[in-house]
DRENDO-1510 file (C-alpha; in Angstrom, 1 decimal, always signed):
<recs>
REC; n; res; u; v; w
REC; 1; UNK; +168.7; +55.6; +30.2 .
REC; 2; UNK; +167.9; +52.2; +32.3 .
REC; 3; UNK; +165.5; +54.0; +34.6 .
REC; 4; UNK; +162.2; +53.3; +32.5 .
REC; 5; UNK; +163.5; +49.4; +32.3 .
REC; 6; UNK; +164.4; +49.4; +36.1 .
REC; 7; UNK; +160.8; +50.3; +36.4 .
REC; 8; UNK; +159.2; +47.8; +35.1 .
REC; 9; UNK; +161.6; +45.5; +36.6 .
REC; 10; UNK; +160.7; +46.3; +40.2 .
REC; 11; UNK; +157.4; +46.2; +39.5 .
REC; 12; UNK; +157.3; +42.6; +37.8 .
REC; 13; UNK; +160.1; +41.5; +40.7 .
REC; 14; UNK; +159.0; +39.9; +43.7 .
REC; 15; UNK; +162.8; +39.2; +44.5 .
REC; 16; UNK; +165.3; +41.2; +45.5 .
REC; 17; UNK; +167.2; +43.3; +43.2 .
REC; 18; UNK; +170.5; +44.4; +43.4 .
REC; 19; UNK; +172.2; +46.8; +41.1 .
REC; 20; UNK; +175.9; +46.5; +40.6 .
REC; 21; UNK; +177.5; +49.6; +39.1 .
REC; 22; UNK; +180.3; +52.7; +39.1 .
REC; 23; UNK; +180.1; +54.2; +42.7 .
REC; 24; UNK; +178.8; +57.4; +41.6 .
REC; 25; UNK; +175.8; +56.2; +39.7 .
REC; 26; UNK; +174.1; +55.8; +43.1 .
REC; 27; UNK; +173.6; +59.7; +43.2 .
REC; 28; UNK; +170.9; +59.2; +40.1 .
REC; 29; UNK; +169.1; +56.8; +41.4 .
REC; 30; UNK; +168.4; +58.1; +45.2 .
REC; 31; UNK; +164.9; +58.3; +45.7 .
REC; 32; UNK; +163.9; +56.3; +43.5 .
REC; 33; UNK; +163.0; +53.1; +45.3 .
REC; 34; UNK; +164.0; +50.5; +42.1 .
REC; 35; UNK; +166.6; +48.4; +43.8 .
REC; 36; UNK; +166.9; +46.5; +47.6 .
REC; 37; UNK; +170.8; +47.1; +47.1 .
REC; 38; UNK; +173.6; +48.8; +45.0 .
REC; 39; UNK; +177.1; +47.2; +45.1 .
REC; 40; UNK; +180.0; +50.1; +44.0 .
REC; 41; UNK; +182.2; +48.4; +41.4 .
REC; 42; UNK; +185.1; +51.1; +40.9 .
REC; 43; UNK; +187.6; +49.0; +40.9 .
REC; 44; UNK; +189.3; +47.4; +37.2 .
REC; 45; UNK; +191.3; +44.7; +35.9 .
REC; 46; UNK; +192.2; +41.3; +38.0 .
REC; 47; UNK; +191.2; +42.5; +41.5 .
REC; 48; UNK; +187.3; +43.3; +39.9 .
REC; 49; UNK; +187.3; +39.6; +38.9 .
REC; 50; UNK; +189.4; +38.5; +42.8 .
REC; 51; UNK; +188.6; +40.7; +45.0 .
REC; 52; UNK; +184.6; +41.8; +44.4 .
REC; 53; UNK; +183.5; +38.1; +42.7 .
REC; 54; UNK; +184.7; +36.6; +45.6 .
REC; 55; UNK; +182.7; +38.7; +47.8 .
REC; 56; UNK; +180.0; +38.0; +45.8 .
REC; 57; UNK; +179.7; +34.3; +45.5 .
REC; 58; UNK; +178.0; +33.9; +49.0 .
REC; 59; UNK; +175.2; +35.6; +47.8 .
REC; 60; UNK; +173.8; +32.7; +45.7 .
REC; 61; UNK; +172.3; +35.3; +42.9 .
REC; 62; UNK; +170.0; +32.9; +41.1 .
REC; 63; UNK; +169.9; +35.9; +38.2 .
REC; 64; UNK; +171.3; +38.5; +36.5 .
REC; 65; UNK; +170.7; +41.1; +33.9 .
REC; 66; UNK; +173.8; +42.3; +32.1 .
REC; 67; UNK; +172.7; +45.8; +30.7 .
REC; 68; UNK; +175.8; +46.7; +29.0 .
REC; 69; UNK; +177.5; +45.4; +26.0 .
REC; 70; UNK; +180.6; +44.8; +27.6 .
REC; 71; UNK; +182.6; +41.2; +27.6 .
REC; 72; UNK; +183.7; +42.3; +31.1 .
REC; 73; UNK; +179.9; +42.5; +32.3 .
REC; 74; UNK; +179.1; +39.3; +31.3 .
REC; 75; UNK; +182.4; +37.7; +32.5 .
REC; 76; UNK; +182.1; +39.3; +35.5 .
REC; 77; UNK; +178.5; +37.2; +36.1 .
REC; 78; UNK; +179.5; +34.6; +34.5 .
REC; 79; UNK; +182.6; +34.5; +37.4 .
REC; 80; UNK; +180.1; +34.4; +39.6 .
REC; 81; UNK; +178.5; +31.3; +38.3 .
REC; 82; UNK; +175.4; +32.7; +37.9 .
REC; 83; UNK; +172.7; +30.1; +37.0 .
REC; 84; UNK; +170.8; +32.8; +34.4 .
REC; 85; UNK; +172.4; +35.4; +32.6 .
REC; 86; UNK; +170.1; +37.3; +30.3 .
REC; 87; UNK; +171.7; +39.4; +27.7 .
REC; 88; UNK; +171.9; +40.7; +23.9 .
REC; 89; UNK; +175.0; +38.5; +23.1 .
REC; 90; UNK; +177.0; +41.1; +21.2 .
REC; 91; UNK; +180.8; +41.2; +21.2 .
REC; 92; UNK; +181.4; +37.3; +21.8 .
REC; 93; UNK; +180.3; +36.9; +24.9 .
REC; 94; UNK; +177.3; +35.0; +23.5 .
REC; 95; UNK; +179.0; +31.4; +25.0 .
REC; 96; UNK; +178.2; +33.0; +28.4 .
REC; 97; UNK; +175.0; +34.3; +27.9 .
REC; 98; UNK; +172.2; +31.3; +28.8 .
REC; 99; UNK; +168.9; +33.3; +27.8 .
REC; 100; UNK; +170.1; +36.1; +24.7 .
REC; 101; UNK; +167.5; +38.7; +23.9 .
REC; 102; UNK; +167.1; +38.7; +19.7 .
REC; 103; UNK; +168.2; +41.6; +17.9 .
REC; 104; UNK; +166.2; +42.4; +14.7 .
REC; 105; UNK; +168.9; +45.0; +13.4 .
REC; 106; UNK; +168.5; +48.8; +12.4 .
REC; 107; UNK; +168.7; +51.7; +15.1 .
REC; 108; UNK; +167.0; +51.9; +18.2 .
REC; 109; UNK; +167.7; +54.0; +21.3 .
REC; 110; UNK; +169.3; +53.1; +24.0 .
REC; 111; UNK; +165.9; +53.5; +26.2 .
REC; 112; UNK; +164.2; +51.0; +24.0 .
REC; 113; UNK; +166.9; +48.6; +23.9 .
REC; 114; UNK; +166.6; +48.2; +27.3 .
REC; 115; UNK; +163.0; +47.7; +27.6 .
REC; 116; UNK; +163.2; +45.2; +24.9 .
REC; 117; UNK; +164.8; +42.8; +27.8 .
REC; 118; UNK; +161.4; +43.7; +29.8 .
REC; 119; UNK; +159.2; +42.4; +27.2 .
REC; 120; UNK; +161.6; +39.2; +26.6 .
REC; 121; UNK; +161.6; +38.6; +30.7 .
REC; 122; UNK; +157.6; +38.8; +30.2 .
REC; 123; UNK; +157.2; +41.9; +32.4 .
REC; 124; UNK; +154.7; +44.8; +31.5 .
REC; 125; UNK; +156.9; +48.2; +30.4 .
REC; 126; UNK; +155.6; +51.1; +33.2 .
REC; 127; UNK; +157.5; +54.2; +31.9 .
REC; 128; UNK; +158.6; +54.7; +28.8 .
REC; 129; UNK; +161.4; +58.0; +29.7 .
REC; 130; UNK; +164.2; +58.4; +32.4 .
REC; 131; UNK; +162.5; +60.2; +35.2 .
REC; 132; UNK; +164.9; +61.5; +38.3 .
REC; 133; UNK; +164.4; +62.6; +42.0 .
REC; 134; UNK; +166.2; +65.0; +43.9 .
REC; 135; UNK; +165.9; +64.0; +47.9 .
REC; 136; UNK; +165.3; +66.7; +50.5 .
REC; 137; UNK; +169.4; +65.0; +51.7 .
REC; 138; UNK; +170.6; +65.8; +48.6 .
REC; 139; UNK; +169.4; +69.8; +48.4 .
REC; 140; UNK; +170.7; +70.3; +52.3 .
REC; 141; UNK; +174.2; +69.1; +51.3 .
REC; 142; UNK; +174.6; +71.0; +48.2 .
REC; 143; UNK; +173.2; +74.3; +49.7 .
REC; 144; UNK; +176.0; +73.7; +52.5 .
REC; 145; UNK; +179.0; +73.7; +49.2 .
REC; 146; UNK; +177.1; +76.3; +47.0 .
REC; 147; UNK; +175.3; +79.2; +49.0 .
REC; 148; UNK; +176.3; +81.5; +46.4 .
REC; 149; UNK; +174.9; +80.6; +43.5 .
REC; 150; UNK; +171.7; +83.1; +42.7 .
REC; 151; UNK; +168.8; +82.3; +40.8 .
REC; 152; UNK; +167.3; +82.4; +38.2 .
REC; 153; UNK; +170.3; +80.8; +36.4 .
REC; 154; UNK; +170.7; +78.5; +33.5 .
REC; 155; UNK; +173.2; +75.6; +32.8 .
REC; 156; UNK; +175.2; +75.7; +29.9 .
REC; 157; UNK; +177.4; +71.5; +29.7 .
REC; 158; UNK; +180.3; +72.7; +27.9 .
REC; 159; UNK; +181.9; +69.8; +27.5 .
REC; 160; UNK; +181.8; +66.0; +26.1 .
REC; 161; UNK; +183.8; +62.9; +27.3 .
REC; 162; UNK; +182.9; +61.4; +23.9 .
REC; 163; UNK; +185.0; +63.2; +22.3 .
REC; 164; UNK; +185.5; +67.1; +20.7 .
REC; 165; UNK; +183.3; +66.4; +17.8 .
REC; 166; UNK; +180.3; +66.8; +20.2 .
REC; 167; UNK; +181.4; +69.8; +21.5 .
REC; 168; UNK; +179.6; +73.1; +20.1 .
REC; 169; UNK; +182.9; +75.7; +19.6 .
REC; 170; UNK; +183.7; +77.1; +22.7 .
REC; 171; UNK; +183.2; +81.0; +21.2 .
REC; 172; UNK; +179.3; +80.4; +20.6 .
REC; 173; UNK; +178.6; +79.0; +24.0 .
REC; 174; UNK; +180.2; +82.5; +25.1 .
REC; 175; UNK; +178.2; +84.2; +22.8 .
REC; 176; UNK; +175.0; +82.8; +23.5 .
REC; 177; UNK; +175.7; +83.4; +27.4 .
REC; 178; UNK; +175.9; +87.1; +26.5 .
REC; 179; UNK; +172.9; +87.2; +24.8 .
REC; 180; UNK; +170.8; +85.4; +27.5 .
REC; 181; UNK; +172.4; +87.6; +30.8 .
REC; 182; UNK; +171.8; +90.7; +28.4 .
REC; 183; UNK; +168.2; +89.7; +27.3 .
REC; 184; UNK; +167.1; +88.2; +30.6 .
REC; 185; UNK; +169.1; +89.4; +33.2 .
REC; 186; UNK; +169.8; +85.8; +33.9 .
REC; 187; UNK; +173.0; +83.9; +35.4 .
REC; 188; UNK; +174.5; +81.7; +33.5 .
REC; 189; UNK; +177.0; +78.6; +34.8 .
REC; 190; UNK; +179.5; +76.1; +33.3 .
REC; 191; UNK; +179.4; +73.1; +34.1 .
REC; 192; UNK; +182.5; +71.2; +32.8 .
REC; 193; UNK; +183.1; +67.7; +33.4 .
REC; 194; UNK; +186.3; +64.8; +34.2 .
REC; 195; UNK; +189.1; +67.3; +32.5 .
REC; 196; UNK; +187.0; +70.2; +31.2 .
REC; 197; UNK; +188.2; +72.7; +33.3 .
REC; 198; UNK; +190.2; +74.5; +30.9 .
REC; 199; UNK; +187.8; +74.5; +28.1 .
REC; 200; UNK; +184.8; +76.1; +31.0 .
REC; 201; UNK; +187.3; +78.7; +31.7 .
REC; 202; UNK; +188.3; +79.6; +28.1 .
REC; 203; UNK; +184.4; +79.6; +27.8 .
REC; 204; UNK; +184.2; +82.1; +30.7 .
REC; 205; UNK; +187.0; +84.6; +29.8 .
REC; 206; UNK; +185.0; +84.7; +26.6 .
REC; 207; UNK; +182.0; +85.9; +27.9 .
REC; 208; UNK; +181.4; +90.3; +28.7 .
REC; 209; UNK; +179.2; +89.9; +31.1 .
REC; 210; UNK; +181.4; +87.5; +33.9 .
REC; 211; UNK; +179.7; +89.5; +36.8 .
REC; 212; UNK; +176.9; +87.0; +35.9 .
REC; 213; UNK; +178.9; +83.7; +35.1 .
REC; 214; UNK; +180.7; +81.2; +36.2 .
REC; 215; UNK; +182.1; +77.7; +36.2 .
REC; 216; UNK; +181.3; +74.9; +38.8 .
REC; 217; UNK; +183.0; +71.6; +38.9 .
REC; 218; UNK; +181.1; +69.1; +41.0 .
REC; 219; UNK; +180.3; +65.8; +41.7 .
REC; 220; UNK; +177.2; +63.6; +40.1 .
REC; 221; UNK; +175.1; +64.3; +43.4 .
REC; 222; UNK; +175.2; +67.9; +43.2 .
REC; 223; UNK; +175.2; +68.1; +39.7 .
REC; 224; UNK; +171.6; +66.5; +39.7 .
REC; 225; UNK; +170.5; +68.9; +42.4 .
REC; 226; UNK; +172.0; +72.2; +40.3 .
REC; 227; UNK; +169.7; +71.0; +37.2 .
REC; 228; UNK; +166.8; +70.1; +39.0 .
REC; 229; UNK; +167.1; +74.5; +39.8 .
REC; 230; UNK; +167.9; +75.4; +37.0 .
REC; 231; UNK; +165.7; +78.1; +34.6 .
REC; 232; UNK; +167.2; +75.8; +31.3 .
REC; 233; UNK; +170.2; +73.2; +30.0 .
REC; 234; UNK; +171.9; +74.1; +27.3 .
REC; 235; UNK; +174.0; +71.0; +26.0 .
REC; 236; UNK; +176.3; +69.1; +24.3 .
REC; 237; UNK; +174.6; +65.8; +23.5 .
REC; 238; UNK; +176.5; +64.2; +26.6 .
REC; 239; UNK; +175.3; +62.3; +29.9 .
REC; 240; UNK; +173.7; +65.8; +32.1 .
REC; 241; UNK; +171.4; +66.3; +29.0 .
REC; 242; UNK; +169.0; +63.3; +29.9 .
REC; 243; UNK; +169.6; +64.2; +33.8 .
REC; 244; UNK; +168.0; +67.2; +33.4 .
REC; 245; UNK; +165.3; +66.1; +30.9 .
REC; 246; UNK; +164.5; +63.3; +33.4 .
REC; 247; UNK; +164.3; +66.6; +36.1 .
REC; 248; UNK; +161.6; +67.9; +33.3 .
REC; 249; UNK; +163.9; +70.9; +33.3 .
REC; 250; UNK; +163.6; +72.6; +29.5 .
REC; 251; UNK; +166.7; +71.3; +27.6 .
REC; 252; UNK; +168.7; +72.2; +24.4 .
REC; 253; UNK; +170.8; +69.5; +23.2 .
REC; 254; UNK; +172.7; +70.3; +20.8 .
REC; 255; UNK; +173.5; +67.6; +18.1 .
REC; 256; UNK; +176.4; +66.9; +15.9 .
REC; 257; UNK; +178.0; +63.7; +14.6 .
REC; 258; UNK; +175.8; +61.4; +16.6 .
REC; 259; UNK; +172.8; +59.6; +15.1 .
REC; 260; UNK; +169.8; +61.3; +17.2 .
REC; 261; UNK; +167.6; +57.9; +17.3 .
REC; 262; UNK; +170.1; +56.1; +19.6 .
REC; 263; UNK; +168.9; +59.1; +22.2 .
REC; 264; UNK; +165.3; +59.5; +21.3 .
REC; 265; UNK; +163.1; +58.3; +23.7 .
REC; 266; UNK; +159.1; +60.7; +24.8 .
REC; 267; UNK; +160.5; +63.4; +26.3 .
REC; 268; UNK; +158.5; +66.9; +26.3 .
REC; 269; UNK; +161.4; +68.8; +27.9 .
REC; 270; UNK; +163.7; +67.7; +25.3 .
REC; 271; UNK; +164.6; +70.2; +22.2 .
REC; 272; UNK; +167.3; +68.8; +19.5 .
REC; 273; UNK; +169.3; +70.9; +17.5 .
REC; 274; UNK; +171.1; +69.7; +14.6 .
REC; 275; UNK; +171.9; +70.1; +10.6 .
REC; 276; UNK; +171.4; +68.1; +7.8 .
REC; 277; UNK; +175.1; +67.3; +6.5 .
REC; 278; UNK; +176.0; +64.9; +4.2 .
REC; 279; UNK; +178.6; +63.5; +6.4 .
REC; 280; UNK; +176.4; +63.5; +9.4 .
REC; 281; UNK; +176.0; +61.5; +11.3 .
REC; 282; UNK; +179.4; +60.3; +10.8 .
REC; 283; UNK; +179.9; +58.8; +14.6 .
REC; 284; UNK; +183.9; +59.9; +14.6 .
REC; 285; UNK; +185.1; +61.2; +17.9 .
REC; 286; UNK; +187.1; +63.8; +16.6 .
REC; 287; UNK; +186.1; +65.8; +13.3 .
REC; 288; UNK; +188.5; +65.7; +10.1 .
REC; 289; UNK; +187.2; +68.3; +8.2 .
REC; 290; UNK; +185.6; +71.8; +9.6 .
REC; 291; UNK; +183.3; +70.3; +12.5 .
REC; 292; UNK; +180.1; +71.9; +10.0 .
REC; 293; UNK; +177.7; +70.0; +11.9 .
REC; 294; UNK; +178.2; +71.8; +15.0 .
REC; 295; UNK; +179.4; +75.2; +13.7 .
REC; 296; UNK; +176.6; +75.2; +11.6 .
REC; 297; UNK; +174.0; +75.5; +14.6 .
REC; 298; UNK; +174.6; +79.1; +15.5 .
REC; 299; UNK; +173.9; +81.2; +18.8 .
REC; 300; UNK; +171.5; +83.3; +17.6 .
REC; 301; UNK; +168.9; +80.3; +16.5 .
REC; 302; UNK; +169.6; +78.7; +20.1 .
REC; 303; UNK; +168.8; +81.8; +21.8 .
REC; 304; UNK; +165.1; +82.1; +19.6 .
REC; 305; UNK; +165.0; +78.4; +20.6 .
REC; 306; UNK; +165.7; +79.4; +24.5 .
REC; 307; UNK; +163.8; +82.5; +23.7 .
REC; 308; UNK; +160.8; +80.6; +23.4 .
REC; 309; UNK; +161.1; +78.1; +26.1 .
REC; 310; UNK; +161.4; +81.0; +28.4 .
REC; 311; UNK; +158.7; +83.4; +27.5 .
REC; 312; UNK; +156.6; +79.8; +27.5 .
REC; 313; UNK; +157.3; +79.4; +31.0 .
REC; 314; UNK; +156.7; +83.0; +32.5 .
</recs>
C-alpha cells in the first residue's frame, strides 16, 4: 500500500533513500528500484531502541518519513535524533513529530493516506495503485522448491491474521474449489498464512476433487512469485489480495466486517464482494453474532463472478 507513495518519492528525491522495515518486506519490493538501501528491523522491545539505533546514528539521516501510526516508529527516529521527522501525529507521538501532515477527518484508504505526505513534502504523485515485480532471481528459486505445481491453477488465501471475522467459512472455500476443478478442469491451491495450517487442511479434506488441490505454506518471496502465475486469487480481504492485484492478476476479495474505502485505491484487477448488513462494517475481530456478512456471500455467486473473469480472459 506504500508503493504508489514510494514512487513519487524517488522520483522527487535526489538523496538517498533508505527504507527501514520487517526483513521479509524486502521480497515485495525487489525489482523495483524505489530505495538505495533497506535496513531489516526484526528485532522488538529495548534491543530495537540499543542495539539497531545505535548502529544507526553514524549515518547522520537528515530525514525521515514515519509511514505508520505507530508511537514506536516515531520514537524509534526520534532516538535517532533525526533533525526532520514528518508524520500524521496520531497516537501522542505528536511532541516528536517536527513537520505533522493535517488530517481533515472521514475515511480514506490507506493508498491515499500515504500520498497525502507526497503532496505535503511538495512532490508530484506518479502512480496512483501498488504495482509489483517478480525478478527473473525470484522465479529460478521458487521453481527449484515447487517443480510440482501444474498450471493452470488458481489461488484461494484462506486465511486472515486480522482476525476470524474476515475469514469466509472454511466449507464454501471447499465448495467453490469443487465447482472451479469440475467446471474448468483447473487446480486449485491454499495458501494459508503465520498459523493457518490447520484451517488450509480442514479446507482441503473438504474438498472431492483433492487430486487437483492442495495447500502450500511459503514464504513472502515465493508467495509473490506463485500469484504472479496464477489463473485467479480468491481472497479473504487480507495482505496477498493487494499482492496479486499489484501482479494485475484477476482478484476476488471477499469482504466482511471491514469498511471497503480504507482498501480502495484504481485497481482494474480488483473485484469486491460484500453484503449490505446493518451491522456492517462493524470492524470487530471476531463476530458475535452469526458472521452474516461473510456467510451471506455464497459460492455459487463467486464462482458466476470467477465465471466471468475467466471466460473474459480466454
Amino acid at each position: 500500500m506504500a508503493i504508489p507513495f514510494l514512487h513519487a518519492l524517488r522520483k522527487h528525491s535526489c538523496d538517498e533513500i533508505w527504507a527501514i522495515g520487517k526483513g521479509s518486506a524486502i521480497h515485495l519490493y525487489n525489482g523495483l528500484d524505489l530505495f538505495d538501501r533497506f535496513v531489516p528491523i526484526d528485532n522488538t522491545g529495548l534491543s530495537l531502541f540499543f542495539d539497531t539505533t545505535n548502529k544507526l546514528k553514524k549515518v547522520g539521516f537528515t530525514r525521515a518519513i514515519a509511514l505508520p501510526h505507530s508511537f514506536r516508529s516515531a520514537l524509534f527516529f526520534y532516538n535517532l535524533r533525526v533533525r526532520e521527522i514528518i508524520g500524521y501525529p496520531r497516537n501522542k507521538r505528536g511532541f516528536m513529530i517536527n513537520l505533522k501532515v493535517e488530517e481533515h477527518g472521514g475515511i480514506e484508504s490507506t493508498v491515499e493516506h500515504y500520498l497525502k505526505i507526497i503532496d505535503f513534502i511538495g512532490a508530484t504523485r506518479s502512480i496512483e495503485a501498488p504495482a509489483l515485480a517478480v525478478t527473473q532471481d525470484e522465479e529460478e528459486k521458487f521453481d527449484e522448491k515447487f517443480d510440482g505445481i501444474a498450471r493452470p491453477y488458481g489461488i484461494m488465501v484462506v486465511g486472515a491474521q486480522y482476525g476470524p471475522s474476515k475469514c469466509w467459512p472454511a466449507e464454501y472455500f471447499s465448495e467453490l474449489a469443487d465447482m472451479i476443478i469440475d467446471k474448468y478442469r483447473m487446480n486449485v491451491y491454499m495458501l494459508p498464512g503465520r498459523n493457518e495450517d490447520d484451517l488450509a487442511q480442514r479446507i482441503y479434506e473438504g474438498i472431492t476433487f483433492r487430486d487437483h488441490a492442495g495447500v502450500m505454506s511459503m514464504n513472502i518471496r515465493d508467495m509473490k512469485v506463485c500469484l504472479s502465475r496464477s489463473a485467479f486469487v480468491v481472497s479473504n480481504d487480507t495482505g496477498p489480495r493487494h499482492i496479486s492485484a499489484a501482479l494485475s492478476v484477476p482478484t476476488i476479495v471477499l469482504a466482511g466486517p471491514m469498511d471497503e474505502r480504507y482498501t480502495d485505491y484504481p485497481n482494474k484487477s480488483t473485484r469486491v464482494l460484500s453484503k449490505t448488513m446493518a451491522c456492517r462494517p462493524c470492524n470487530k475481530k471476531r463476530c458475535d453474532s452469526g458472521h452474516e456478512c461473510m456467510r451471506a456471500i455464497t459460492p455459487q455467486e463467486v464462482a458466476r463472478t470467477l465465471g466471468d473473469i475467466l471466460e473474459k480472459n480466454n
